[in-house]
C-alpha positions as CSV (number, residue, x, y, z in Angstrom):
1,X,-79.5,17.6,-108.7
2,X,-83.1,15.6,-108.9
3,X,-82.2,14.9,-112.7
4,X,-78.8,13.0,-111.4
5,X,-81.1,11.9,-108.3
6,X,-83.3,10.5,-111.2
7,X,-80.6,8.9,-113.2
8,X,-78.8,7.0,-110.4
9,X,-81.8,5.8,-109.2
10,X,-82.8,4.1,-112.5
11,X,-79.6,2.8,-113.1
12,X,-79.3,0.9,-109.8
13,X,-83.4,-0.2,-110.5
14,X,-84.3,1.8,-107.6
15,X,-87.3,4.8,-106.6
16,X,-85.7,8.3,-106.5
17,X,-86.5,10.1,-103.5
18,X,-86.0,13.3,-101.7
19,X,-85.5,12.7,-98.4
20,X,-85.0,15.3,-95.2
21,X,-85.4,18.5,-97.5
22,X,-86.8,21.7,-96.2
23,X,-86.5,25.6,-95.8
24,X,-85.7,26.4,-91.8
25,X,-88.4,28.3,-90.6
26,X,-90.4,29.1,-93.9
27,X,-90.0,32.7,-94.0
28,X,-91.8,32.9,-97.5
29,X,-95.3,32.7,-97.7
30,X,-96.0,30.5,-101.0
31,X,-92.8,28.7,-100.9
32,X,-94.9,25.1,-101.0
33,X,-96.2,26.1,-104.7
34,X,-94.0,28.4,-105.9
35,X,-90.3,27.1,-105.0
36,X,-90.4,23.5,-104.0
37,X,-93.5,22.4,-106.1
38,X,-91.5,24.6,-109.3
39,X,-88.8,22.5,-108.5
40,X,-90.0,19.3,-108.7
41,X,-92.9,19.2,-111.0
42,X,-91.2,18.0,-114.0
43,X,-89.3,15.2,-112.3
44,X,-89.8,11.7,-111.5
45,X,-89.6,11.7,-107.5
46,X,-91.6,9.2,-106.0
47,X,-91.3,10.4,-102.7
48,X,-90.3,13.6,-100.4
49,X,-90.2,14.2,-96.8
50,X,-89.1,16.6,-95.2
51,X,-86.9,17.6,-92.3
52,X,-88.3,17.2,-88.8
53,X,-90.1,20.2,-86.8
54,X,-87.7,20.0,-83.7
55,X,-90.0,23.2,-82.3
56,X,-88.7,25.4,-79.6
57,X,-85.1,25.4,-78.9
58,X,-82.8,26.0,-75.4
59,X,-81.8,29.6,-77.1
60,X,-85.7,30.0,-77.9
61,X,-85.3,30.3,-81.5
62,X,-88.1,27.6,-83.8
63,X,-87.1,25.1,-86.0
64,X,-89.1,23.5,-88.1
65,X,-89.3,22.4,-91.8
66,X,-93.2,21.7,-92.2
67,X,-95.8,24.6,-91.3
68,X,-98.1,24.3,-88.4
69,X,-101.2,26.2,-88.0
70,X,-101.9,29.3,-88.7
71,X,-97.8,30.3,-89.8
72,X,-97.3,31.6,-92.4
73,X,-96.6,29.1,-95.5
74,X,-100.0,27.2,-94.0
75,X,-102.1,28.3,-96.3
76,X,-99.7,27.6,-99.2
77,X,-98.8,24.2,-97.5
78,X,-102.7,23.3,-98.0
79,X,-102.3,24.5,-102.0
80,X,-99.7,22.0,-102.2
81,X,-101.4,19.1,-100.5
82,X,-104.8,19.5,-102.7
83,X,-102.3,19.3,-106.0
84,X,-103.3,16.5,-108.1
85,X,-99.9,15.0,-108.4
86,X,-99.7,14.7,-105.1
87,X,-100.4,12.1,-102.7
88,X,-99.8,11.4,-98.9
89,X,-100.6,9.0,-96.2
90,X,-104.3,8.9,-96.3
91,X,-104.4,8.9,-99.8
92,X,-102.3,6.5,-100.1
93,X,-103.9,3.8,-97.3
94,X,-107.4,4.6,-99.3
95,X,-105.4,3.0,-102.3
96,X,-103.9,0.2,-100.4
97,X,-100.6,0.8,-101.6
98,X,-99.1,-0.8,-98.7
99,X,-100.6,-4.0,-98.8
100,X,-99.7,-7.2,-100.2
């Protein structure tokens, strides 16, 4: 799907991006570095953000698509952020990418 993501997106002349992905709950420990960063390593997406942490629901249950503190993927979240290919906010506003 991200190589057809890719492909559209060049032949329209626009950025690919992954937008509102995410694994409810993030059961799996290292899912940061070993399932999502394994799946798009080798492709050109220029942007990712995930689904939104809605937190506690009425029937008590979490939802959430980003780790907070101390659950579980944390740790593996962290891995992922110190990757050299990657790059977020404060990166990015030390780079001045979003001025003219």
């Amino acid at each position: 799907m991200l190589s057809t993501l890719e492909s559209i997106a060049t032949e329209n002349n626009k950025i690919p991006a992954l937008t509102e992905f995410g694994y409810n709950s993030l059961p799996f420990a290292e899912w940061w570095t070993t399932a999502f960063w394994k799946g798009i390593e080798n492709h050109h997406i220029s942007f990712v953000l995930a689904w939104r942490n809605a937190g506690k629901k009425v029937d008590g249950s979490m939802e959430f698509f980003v780790p907070y503190k101390e659950q579980l993927s944390a740790d593996d979240f962290m891995k992922f952020y110190k990757l050299e290919r990657t790059l977020f906010e404060k990166e990015a506003m030390q780079q001045k990418l979003y001025q003219q």
